[in-house]
N, C-alpha and C positions, 0 to 999 in steps of 0.2 A: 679531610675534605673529600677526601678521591672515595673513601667508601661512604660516607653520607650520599655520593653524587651517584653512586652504582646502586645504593639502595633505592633512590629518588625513582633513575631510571626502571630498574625493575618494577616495583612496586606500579608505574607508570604503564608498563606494558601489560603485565596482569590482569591492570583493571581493563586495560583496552578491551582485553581478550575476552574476560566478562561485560563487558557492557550489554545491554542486549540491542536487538536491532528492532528498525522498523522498517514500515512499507508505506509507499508514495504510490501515487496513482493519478497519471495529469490528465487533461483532454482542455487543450487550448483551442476554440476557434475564434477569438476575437479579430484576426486578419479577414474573417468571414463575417463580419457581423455580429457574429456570437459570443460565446460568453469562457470564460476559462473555469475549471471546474477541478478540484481536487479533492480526496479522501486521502486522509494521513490516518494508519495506526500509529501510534506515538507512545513511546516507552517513558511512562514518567514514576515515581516515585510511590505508585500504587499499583501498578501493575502499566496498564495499557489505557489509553486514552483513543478513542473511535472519532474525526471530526472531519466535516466538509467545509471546504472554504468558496466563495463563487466571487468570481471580479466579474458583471454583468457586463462589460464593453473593454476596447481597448481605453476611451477616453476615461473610464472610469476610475477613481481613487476609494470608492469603499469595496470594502470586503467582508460577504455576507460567513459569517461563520456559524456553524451547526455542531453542537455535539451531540454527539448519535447514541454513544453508549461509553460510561469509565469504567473504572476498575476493572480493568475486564484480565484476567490470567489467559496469557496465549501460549497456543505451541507452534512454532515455526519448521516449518519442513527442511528446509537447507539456507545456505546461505549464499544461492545463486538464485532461488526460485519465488517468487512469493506467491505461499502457500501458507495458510495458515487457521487454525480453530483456535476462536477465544470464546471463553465465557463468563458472566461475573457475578457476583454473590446473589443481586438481585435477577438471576435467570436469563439477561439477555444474551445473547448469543450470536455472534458474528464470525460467519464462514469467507474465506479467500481462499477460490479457487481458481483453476487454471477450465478453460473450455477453448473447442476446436471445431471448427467448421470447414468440412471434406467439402468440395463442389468442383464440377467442370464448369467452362467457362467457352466451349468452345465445342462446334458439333466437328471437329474432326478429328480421327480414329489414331492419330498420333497423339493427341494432343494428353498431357498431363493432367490430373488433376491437383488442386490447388488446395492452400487449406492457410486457415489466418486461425491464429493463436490468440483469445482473447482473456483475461482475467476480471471474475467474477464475483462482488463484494456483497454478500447477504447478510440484512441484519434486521433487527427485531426494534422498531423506533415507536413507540409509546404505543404498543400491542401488535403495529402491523409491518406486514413481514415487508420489507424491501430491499432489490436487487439494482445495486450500480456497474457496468462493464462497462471497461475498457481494451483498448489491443493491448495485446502482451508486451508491446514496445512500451509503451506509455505508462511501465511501473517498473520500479525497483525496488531495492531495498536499501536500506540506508543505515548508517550506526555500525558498532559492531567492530568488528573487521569486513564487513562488506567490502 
């Protein structure tokens, strides 16, 4: 029983180790009137699945879902960052990247300047090219050992 039970485990950890991961990317402002908005890349059993999901209010119960692009083969840059090139049989192609915006914010000669960290979802949706950003808080990664 004891080595059934160690094989179980092993075997258990392993696969953890292989799972592959994804990337989440929020932007809630339904406390503002707006709307909540997400892009999942999502590991499924073809490669990668590209999808938006939108809840258009807080009072609202549907949810508008979009998929952008399947099968897509990715390559993931680490597993703190999400950063990532996929692409899939039929050509599309979707970039996550990371962008950064330098600015002062203040005319005086002490002062620092400032910079926000935002991540940038490019993708190719039935010919035409488009870009979703978020702040870089507002993504991770998930699956995995994340």
């Amino acid at each position: 029983m004891k080595r059934i039970l160690s094989v179980f485990v092993l075997f258990h950890a392993v696969s953890a180790l292989a799972s592959p991961q994804g990337i989440i990317c929020r932007e809630d402002n339904r406390l503002t009137n707006g709307s909540l908005r997400e892009v999942i890349l999502t590991p499924t059993v073809e490669g990668y699945d590209l999808q938006s999901q939108t809840v258009s209010s807080l009072s609202s119960r549907d949810i508008a879902v979009e998929s952008l692009a399947k099968r897509l083969l990715c390559r993931m840059y680490d597993d703190k960052t999400p950063l990532a090139f996929c692409k899939n049989p039929e050509g599309s192609v979707v970039l996550i990247k990371e962008r950064r915006e330098v600015f002062l914010d203040s005319l005086e000669a002490d002062e620092k300047k400032k910079t926000t960290k935002y991540i940038d979802i490019s993708y190719n949706f039935n010919g035409v090219e488009k870009t979703l950003s978020f702040l870089s808080s507002h993504c991770q990664i998930f699956g995995g050992d994340a």
